[in-house]
C-alpha positions in Angstrom: 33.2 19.6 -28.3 32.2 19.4 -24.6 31.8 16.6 -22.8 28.1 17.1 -22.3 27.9 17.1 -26.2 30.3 14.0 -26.2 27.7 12.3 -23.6 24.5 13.5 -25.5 25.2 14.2 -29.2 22.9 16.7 -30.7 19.5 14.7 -32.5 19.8 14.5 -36.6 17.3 17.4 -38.4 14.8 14.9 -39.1 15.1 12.7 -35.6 12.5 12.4 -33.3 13.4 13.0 -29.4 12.5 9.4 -27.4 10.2 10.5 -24.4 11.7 9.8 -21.5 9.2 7.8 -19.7 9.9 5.3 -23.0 13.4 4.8 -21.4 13.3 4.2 -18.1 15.2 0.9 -17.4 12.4 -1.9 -16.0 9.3 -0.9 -17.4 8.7 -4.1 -18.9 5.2 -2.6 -20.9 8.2 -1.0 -23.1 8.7 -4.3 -24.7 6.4 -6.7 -23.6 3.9 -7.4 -26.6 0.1 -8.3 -26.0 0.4 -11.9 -26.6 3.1 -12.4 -24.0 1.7 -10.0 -21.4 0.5 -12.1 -18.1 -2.6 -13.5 -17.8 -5.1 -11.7 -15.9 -6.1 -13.4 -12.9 -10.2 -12.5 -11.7 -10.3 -12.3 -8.3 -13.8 -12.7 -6.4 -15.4 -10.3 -5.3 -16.4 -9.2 -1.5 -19.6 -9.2 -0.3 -19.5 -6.1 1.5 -16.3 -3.2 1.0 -13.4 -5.0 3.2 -11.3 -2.0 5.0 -7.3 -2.9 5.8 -5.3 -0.8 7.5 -1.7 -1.7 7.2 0.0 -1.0 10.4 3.0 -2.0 12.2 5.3 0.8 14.2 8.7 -0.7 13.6 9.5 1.0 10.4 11.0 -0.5 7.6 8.9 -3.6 7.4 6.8 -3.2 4.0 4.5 -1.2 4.9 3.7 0.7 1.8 5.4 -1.5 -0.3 2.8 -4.3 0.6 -0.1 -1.7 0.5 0.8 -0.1 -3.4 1.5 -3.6 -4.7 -1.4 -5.3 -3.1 -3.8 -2.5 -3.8 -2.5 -3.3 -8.0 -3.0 -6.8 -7.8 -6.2 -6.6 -6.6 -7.0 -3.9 -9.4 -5.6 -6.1 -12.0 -7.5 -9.2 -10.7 -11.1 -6.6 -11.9 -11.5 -5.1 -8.2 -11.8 -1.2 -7.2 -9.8 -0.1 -4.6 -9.3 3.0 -2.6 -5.9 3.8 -1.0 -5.6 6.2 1.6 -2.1 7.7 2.4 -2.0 8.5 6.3 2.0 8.7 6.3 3.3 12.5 6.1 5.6 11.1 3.8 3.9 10.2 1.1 5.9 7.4 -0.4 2.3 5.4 -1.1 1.0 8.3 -3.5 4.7 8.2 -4.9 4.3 4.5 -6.2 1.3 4.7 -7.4 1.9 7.9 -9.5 0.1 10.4 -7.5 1.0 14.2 -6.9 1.2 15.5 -3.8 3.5 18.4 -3.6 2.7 21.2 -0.9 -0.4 22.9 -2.1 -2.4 19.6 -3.1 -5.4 18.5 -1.3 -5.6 15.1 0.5 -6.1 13.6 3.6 -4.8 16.3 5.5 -7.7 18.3 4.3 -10.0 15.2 4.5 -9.3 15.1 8.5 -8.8 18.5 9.3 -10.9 20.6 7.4 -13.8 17.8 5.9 -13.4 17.9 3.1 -15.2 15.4 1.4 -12.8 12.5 0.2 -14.7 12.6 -3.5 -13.2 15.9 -3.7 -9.4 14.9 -3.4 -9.3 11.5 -4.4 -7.0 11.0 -8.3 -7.3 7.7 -9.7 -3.7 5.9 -9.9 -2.5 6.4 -14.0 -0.5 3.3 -13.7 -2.8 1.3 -12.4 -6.7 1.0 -13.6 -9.3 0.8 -10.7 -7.2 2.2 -7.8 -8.1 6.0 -6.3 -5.6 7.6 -4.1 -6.1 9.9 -1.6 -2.4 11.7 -1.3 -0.4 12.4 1.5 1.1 15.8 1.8 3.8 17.1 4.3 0.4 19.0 6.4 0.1 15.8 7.7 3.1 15.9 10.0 1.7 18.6 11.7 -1.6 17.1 11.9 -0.7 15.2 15.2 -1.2 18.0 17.3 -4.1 19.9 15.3 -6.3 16.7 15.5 -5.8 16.7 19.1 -8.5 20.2 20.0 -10.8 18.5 16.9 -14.4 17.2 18.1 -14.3 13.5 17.6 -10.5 13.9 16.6 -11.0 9.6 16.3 -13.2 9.1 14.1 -12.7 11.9 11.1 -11.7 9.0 8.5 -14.2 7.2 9.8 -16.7 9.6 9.2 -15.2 10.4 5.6 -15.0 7.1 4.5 -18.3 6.3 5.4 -19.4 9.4 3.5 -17.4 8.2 0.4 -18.6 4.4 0.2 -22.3 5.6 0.2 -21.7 6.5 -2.8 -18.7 5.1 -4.7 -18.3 0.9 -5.5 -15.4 0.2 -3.6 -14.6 -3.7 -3.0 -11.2 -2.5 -1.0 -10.4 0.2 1.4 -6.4 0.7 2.4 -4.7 2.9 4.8 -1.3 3.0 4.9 0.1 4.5 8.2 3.1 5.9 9.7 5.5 4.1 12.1 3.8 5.4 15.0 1.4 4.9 17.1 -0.6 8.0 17.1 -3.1 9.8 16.1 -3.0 9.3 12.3 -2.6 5.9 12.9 -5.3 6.0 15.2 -7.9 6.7 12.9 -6.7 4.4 10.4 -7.4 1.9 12.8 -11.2 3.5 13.7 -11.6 3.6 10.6 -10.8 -0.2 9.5 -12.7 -3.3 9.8 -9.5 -5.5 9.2 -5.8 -4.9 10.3 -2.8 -6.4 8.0 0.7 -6.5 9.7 4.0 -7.2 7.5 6.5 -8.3 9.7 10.0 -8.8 8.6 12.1 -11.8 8.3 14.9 -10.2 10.4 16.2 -9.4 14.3 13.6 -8.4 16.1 10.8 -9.0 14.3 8.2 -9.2 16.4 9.8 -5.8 18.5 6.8 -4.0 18.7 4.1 -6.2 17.5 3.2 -6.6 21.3 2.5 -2.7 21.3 0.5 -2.6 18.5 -1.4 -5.4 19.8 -1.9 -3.6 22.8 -3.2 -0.6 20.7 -5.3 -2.3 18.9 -7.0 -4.1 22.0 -7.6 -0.8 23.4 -9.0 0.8 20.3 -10.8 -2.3 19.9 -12.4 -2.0 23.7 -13.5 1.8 23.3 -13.7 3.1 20.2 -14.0 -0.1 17.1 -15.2 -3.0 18.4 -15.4 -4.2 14.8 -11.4 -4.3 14.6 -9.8 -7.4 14.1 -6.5 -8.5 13.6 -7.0 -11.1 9.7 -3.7 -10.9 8.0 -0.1 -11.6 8.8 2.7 -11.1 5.9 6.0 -12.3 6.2 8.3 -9.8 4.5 12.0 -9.7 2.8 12.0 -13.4 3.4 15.7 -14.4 2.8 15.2 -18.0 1.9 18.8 -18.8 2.0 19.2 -17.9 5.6 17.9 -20.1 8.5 17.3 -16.7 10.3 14.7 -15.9 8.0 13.3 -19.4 8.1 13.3 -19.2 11.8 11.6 -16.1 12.1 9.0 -17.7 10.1 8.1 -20.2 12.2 8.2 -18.0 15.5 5.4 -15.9 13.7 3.2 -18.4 12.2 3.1 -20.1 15.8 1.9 -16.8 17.4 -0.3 -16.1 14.4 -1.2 -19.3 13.1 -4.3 -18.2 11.4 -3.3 -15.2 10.3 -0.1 -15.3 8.6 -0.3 -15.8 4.9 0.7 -19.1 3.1 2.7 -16.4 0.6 6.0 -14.7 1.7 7.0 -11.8 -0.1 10.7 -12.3 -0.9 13.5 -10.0 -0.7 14.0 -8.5 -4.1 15.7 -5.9 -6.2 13.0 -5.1 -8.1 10.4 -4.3 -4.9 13.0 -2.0 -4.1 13.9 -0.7 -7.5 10.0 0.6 -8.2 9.3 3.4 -6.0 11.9 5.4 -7.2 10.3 5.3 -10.7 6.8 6.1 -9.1 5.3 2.9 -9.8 4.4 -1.0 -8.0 6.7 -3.7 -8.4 3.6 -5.2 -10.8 3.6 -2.1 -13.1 7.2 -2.2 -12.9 8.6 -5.4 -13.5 5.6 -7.6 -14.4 7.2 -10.9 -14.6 9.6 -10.4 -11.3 9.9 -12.5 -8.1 8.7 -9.7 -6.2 6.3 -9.0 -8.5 4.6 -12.8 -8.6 4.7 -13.0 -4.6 2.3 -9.8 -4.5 0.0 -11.0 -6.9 -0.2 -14.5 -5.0 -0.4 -12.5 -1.2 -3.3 -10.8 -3.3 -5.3 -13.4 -4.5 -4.7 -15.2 -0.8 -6.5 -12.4 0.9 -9.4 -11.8 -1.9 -10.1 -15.8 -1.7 -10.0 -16.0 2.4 -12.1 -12.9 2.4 -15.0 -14.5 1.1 -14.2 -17.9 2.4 -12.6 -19.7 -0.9 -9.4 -21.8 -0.7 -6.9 -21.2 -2.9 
């Protein structure tokens, strides 16, 4: 006998193979039985579509970790959301269980070529009420072709717009690359409201001032409407006085902004991606999973002016 045959021993005649997305270690749906599932939290409902775009150019921060698991919670909590993937990378249409392989349309094709976003949007399967518009490796290159385009600004502004005329969408997100250009650019043209993570480690305001800069000048000439509403501490580390020190330094230079709710560091937010899924879908009942669902409902109750 081989040792593959040792490691996987051929089925009985009469056995059934298991599928393998019935195995995957963490998917607590596998086991979890109606009665003990989570109760469903409604959140309220916006008065107008609010649009976020998540940006901070110091990678590593929670970027699209905070925009996948936010843009769930908000789903679960009975609200329609529309994620739009501006990093070449893709790792936001990864989570949320979206293809986007060389060869599929998506934003690159939304900014470049306008096409209309109704055309490429895929709703997430994992998660009920969230559309994706998927990044694809085009978008690298996209820097440079944007830059001879009419109006090169504004082209997800001018799609989105298109889009919400006739779509119900309570929540716009746009997850961006670490970097300060042209994709992210639009993002922020594009956006209404801008959420920064920041992480609870060394240097973690390096490169907020930057942004803020950006932001002022994108603000001044080309979105007056842009305003910096939500801080999020990340990785939080609540054993360490670093982290607890890096908590205060941001909530006293964004005292209004920050979030009550600090998303902790876990093994389970990290875990998820790499089974195409949020840390909600994933592990339901987890630390990680809880803190999203609270930073959630925080920003659905101060957008229309509840307290929580």
């Amino acid at each position: 006998m081989s040792p593959d045959q040792e490691l996987n021993p051929p089925l009985p005649p009469d056995a059934e193979p298991v599928p393998k997305r019935a195995v995957d270690p963490g998917r607590v749906e596998r086991n979890v039985s109606r009665e003990t599932q989570l109760p469903i939290i409604r959140l309220p409902k916006p008065t107008t579509t609010r649009t976020m775009v998540v940006a901070n150019q110091k990678g590593g921060v929670g970027k699209t970790t905070s925009v996948v698991n936010l843009a769930v919670a908000l789903a679960q909590g009975g609200l329609k959301i529309l994620v739009i993937d501006v990093d070449p990378q893709g790792n936001a249409s990864t989570a949320l269980g979206i293809a986007h392989q060389e060869g599929v349309s998506g934003t690159y094709e939304v900014m470049l070529d306008g096409t209309p976003l109704d055309e490429v949007v895929r709703p997430s399967p994992d998660a009920e009420g969230v559309l994706v518009s998927p990044a694809t490796i085009d978008l690298a290159a996209a820097e440079l072709e944007l830059v001879a385009v009419e109006s090169r600004e504004r082209r997800l502004l001018t799609a989105v717009d298109d889009f919400l005329k006739t779509h119900d969408v309570d929540y716009v997100f746009y997850d961006c690359p670490p970097s300060l250009g042209l994709l992210t650019v639009n993002a922020l043209v594009a956006a209404k409201e801008l959420l920064v993570p920041i992480q609870c480690e060394y240097y973690a305001l390096e490169g907020v001032s930057q942004l803020m800069r950006t932001i002022n000048l994108v603000s001044a000439d080309l979105n007056p409407a842009l305003r910096l509403t939500t801080v999020m501490l990340t990785m939080f580390d609540g054993r360490t006085k670093l982290a607890a020190q890096v908590s205060d330094e941001v909530r006293t230079h964004f005292h209004e902004q920050t979030l009550n709710t600090v998303i902790p560091r876990s093994v389970r937010v990290s875990e998820a991606p790499s089974y195409g899924e949020s840390v909600i879908t994933y592990d339901a009942r987890s630390v990680g999973a809880n803190a999203y669902r609270a930073a959630a409902e925080e920003i659905a109750r101060r957008g229309t002016g509840e307290e929580q």
